[in-house]
Backbone bond lengths (Angstrom), bond angles and torsions (degrees), N, CA, C in turn:
res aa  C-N    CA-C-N  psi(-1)  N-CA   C-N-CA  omega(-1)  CA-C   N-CA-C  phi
1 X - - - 1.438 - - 1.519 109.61 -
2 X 1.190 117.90 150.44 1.441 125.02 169.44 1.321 117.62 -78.11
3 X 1.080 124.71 146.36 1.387 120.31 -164.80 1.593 106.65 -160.71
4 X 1.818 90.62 87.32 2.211 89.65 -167.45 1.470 86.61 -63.20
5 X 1.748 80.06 148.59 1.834 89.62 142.46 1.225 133.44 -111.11
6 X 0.998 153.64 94.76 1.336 175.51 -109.86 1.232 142.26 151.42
7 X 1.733 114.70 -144.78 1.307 130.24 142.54 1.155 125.80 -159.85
8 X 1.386 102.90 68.67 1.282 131.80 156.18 1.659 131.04 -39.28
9 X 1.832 97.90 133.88 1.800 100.98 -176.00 1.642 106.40 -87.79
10 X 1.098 135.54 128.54 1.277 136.66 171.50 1.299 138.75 -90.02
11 X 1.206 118.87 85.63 1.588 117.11 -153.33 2.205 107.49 -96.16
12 X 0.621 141.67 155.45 1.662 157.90 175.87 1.431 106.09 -119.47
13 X 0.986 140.54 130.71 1.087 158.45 -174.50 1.472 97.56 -123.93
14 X 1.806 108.75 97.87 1.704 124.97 -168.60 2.092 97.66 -45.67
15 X 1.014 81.04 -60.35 1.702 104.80 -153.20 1.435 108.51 -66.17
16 X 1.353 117.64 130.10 1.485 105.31 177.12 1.700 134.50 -79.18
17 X 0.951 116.55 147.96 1.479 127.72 178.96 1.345 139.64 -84.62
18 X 1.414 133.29 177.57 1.366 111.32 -157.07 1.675 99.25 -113.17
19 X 1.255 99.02 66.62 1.961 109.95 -169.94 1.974 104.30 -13.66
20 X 1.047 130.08 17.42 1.642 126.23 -175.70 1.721 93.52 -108.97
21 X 1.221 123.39 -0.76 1.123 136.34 -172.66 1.260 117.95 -79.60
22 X 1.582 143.84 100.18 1.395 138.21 -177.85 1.389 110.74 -97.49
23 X 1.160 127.18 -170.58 1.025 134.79 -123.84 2.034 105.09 -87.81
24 X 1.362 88.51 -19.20 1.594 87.81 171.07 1.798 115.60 -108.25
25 X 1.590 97.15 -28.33 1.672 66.59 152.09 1.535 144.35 -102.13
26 X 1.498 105.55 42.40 1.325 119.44 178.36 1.888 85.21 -102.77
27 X 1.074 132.77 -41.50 1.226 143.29 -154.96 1.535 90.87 -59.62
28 X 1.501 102.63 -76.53 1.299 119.91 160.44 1.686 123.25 8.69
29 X 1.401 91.21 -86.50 1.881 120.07 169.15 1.997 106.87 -53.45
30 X 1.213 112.48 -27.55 1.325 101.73 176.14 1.829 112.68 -97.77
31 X 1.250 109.56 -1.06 1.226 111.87 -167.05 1.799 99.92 -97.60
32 X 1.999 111.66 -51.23 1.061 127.46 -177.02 1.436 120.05 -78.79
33 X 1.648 114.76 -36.75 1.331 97.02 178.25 1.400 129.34 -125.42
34 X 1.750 95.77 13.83 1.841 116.43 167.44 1.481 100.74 -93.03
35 X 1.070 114.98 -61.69 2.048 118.93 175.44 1.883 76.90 103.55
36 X 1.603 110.43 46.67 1.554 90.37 160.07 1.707 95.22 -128.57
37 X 1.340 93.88 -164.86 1.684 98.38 -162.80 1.763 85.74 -121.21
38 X 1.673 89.08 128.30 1.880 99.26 -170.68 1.936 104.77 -92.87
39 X 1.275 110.36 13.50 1.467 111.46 -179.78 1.838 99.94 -121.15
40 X 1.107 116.53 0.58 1.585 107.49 -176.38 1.705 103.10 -69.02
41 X 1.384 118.86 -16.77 1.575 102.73 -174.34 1.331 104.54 112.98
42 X 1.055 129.10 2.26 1.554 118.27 178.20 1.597 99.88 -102.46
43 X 1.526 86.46 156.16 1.663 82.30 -178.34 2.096 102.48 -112.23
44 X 2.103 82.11 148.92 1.753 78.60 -173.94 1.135 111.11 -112.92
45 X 1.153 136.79 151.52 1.801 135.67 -173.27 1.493 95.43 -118.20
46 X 1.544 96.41 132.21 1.704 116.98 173.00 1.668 103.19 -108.96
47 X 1.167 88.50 142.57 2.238 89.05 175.23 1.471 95.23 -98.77
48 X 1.303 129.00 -172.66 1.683 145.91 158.09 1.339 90.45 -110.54
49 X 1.641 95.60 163.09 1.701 92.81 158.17 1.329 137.04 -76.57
50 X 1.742 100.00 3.57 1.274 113.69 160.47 1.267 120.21 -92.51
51 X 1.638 115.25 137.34 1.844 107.49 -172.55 1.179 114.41 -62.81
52 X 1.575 128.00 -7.26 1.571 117.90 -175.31 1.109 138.44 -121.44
53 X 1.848 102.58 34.44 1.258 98.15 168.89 1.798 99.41 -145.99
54 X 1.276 114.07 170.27 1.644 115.28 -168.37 1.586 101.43 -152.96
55 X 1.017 106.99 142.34 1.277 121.40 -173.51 2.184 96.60 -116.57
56 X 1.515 114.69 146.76 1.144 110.90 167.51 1.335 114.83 -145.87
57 X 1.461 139.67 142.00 1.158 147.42 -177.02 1.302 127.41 -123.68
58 X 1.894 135.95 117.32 1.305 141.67 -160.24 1.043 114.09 -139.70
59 X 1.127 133.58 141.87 1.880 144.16 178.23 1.265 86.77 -97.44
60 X 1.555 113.94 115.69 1.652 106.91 160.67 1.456 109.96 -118.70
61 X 1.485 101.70 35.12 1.931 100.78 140.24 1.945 73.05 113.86
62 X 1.246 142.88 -33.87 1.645 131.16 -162.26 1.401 102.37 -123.96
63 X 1.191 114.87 -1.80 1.515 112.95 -158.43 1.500 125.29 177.07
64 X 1.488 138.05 142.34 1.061 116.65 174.86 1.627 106.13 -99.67
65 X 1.766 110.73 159.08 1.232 114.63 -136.37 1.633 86.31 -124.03
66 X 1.086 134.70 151.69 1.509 125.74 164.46 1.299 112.25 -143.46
67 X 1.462 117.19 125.38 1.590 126.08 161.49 1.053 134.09 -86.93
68 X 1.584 134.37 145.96 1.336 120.02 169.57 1.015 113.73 -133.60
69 X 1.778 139.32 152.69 1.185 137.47 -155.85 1.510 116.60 -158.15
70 X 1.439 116.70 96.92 1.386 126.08 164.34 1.741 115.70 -72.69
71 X 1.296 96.17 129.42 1.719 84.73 -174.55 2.014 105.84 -131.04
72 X 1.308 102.35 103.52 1.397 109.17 -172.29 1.819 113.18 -31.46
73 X 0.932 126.51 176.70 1.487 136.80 162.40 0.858 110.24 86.04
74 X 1.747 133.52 -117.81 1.180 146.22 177.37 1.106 110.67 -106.02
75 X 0.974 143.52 9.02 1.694 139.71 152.86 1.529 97.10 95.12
76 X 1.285 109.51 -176.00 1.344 145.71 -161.77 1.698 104.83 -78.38
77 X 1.080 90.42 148.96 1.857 100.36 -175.32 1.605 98.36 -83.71
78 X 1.180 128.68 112.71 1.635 106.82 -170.85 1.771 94.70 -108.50
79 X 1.377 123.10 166.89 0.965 115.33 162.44 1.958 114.75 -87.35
80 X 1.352 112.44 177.51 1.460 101.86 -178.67 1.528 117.92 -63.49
81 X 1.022 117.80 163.35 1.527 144.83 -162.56 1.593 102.57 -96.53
82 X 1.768 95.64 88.70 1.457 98.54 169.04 1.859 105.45 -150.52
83 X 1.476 97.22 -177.65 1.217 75.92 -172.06 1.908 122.50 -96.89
84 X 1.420 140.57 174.47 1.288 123.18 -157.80 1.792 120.89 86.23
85 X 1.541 114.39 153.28 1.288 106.25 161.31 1.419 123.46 -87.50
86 X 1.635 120.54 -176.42 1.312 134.96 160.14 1.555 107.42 -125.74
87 X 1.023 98.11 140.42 1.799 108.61 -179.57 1.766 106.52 -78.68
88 X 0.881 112.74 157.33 1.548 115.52 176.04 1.793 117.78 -139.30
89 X 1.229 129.55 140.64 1.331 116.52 -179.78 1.509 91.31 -87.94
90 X 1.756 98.09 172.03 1.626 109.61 160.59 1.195 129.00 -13.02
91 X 1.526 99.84 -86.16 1.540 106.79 168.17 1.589 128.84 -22.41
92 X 0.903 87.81 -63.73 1.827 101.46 179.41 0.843 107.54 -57.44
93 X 1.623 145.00 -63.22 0.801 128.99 155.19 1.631 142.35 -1.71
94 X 1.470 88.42 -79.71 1.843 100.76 174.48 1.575 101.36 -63.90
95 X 1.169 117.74 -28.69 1.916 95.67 177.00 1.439 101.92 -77.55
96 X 1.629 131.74 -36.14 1.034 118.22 -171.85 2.090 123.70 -66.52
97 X 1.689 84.51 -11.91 1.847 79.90 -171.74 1.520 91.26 -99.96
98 X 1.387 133.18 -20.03 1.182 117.93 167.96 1.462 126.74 -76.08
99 X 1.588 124.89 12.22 1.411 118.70 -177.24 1.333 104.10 102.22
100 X 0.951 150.68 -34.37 1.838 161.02 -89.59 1.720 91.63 -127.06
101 X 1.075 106.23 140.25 1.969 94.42 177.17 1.835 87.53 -89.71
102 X 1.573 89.97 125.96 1.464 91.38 178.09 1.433 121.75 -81.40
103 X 1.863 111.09 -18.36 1.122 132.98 174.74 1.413 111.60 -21.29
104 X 1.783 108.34 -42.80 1.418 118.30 -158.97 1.506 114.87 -89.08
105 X 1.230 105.77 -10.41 1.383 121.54 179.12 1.432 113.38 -84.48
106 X 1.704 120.22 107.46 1.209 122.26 -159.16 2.370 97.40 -127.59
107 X 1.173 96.29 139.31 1.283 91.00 -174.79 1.687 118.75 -79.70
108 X 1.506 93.93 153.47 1.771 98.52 -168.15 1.406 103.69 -96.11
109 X 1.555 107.41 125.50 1.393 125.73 167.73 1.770 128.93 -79.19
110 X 0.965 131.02 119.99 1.184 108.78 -147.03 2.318 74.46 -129.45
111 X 0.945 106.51 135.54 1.488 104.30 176.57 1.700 112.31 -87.21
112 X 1.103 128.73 139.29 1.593 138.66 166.47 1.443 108.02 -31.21
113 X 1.301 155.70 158.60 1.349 144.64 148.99 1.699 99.11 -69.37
114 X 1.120 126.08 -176.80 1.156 140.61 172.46 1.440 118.49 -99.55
115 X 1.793 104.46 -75.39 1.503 105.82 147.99 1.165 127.06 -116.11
116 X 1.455 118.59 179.47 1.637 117.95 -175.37 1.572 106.05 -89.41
């Protein structure tokens, strides 16, 4: 599994893509029809129109970087099929590249103390 280290923005790209697509024209699609910037360091996830495979693309400061990912079984938890991204934390993430419905993955709030 991949496992950035950082703190990385996580974007999904709802709608599926035309997997013949390398690494700049995914750039392309995040530049023209998100209105985000595909070199700031965040990483973006493309679906196929098949649920089981994902393509991903990252500027890690020298270069842009691209992943791809066949995932046996029943494929990938996708979110619904619309158009635009959704942001994702960490978590979600790692459930989403492992198969995992990330849906279920909800972040832990932990409150400030008051006093010491």
């Amino acid at each position: 599994m991949i496992a950035p280290a950082g703190n990385f923005k996580f974007y999904v790209a709802t709608k599926p893509v035309d997997f013949r697509k390398g690494m700049d024209g995914l750039a392309s699609i995040v530049m023209n029809e998100f209105d985000l910037d595909p070199f700031s360091g965040a990483i973006f996830i493309f679906r196929s129109k098949r649920s089981d495979r994902l393509k991903l693309i990252v500027w890690d400061g020298t270069g842009l970087v691209m992943t791809y990912k066949r995932i046996e079984g029943r494929g990938f938890e996708w979110p619904r099929i619309q158009d635009g991204v959704i942001s994702l934390n960490k978590s979600q993430f790692e459930a989403l590249f492992e198969g995992l419905d990330w849906k279920r993955v909800t972040p832990r709030y932990t409150r400030r103390p008051v006093a010491a």
